[in-house]
N, C-alpha and C positions, 0 to 999 in steps of 0.2 A: 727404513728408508731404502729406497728402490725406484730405479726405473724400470718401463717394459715397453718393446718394441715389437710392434708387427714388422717380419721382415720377407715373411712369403706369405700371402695371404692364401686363406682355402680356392679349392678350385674350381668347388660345388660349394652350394647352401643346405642345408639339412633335410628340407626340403624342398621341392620343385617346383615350378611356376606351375606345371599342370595339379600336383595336388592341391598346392592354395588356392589355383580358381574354381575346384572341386569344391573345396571350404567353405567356399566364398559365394557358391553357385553363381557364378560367374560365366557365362557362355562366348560372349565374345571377346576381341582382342584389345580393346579402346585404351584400355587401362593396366595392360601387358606392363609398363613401365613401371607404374606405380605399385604395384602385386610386387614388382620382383624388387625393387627397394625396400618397400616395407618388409620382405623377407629378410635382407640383407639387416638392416633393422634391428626385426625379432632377434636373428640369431644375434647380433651383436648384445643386446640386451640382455638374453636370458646368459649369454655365457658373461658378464659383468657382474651380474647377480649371482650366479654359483664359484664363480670363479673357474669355471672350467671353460675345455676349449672342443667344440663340436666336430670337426672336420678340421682336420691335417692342416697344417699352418705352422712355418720358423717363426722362433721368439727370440728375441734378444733379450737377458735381464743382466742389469748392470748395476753394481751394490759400489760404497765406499770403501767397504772393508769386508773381509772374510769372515769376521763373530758380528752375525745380525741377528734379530731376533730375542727379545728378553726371555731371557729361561733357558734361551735354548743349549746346548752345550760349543763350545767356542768350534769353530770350525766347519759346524755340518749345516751346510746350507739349503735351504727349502722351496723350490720351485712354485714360484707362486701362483700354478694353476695346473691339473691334471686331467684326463689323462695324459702322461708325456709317455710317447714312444723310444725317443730317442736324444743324448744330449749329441752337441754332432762339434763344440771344441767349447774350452774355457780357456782364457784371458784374461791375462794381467798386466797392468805397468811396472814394471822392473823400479827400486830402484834408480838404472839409468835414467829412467822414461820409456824405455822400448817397450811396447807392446807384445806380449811373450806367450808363445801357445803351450800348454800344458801338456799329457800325453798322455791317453785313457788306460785308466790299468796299474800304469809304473805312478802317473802322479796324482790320481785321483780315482774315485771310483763311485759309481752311481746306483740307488735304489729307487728304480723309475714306478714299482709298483706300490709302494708306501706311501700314506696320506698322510702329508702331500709326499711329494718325489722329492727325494735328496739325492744332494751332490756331495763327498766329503774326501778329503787326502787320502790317499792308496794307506792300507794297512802301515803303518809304523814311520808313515809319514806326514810332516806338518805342510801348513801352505807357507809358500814365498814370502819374504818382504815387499809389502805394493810402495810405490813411489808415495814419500808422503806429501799429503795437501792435494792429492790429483781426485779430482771427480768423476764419479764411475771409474774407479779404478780397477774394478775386477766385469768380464762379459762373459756371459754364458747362452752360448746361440743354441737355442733344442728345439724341439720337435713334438708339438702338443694337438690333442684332438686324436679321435674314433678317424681309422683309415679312409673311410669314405663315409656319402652318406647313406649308402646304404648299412654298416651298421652302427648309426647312432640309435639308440637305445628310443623306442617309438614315446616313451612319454618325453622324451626332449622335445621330439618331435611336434609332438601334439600340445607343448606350451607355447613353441613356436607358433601354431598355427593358432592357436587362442588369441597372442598377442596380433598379428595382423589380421583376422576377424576383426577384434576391438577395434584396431587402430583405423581399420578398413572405412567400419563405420560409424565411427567417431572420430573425424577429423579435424579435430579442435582438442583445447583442455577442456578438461569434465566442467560441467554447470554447477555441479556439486563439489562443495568445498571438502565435504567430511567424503568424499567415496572413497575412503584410501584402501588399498592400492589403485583404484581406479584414475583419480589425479593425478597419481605419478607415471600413469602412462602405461599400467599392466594391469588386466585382467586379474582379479581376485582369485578366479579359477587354474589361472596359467602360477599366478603367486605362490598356491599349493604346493602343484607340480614342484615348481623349480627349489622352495625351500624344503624340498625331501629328496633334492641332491645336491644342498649345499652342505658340505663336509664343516666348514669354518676354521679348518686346518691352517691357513694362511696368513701373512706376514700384513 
């Protein structure tokens, strides 16, 4: 159990309005609006499905308790989508109630390249007492997605651009009951793509 917040969205889309009208064969501007939503779209979509995060973007994830995950070993917590760059603080309720910032290094320590990314207490140390009964009592604000889009990995790329092709020109739900994945709103072909980088590592 978890929540997860966008809290700085990307800055760029994977990619760009001129590639998709490329795509698209697309010449003129009429429909400029609509190319760049369904971009925004795509990317939302295929990074829900891998569970990754394409282009540079703050997350917020906020847990009950510090041991989540069945199996897992009590403490070491798992970020639930990568690539992450950076964790940038973790939070907790005290206790008193206060809202209390950790300190990277002395109180905790992070494995941002391991699938998934983990967060876990600094060497020979446990986590804090959280206030009990409080919800979302622990925040973990990080730093997830490929630095720009230039380099997101081109087959992301190009499941992106499969899904607003489809959606391009199929502006309705499918006719067809049985097209799945096409009923759910993704290309069969982009489906490939994305589930040969979904990891399934996550919470």
């Amino acid at each position: 159990m978890y929540g997860l917040s966008l809290i700085t969205p990307p800055s760029e889309e994977p990619v760009s309005l001129e590639r998709a009208k490329l795509h698209l064969r697309v010449d003129d501007d009429a429909e400029d609006d609509l190319i760049t939503a369904l971009i925004t779209a795509a990317r939302q979509y295929t990074e829900s499905h891998t569970s990754k995060r394409w282009v540079s973007q703050g997350l917020r994830l906020t847990l009950p308790e510090w041991c989540c995950g069945a199996g897992d070993e009590c403490g070491v917590l798992r970020l639930p989508c990568e690539p992450v760059s950076s964790v940038e603080s973790v939070k907790y309720y005290a206790t008193t109630g206060t809202l209390t910032t950790l300190v990277a290094g002395t109180d905790y320590q992070t494995w941002l390249d391991h699938f998934p990314p983990l967060v876990a207490p600094a060497p020979s140390k446990t986590w804090p007492t959280v206030e009990t009964g409080r919800l979302g009592a622990i925040q973990i604000e990080f730093t997830a997605g490929y630095a720009d889009a230039a380099s997101v990995p081109e087959n992301v790329k190009s499941a992106v651009l499969l899904c607003v092709g489809h959606w391009y020109e199929h502006r309705g739900d499918s006719d067809d009951p049985n097209a799945i994945p096409a009923s759910m709103g993704i290309p069969p072909s982009a489906k490939r793509l994305l589930d040969n980088l979904a990891t399934g590592a996550y919470l």
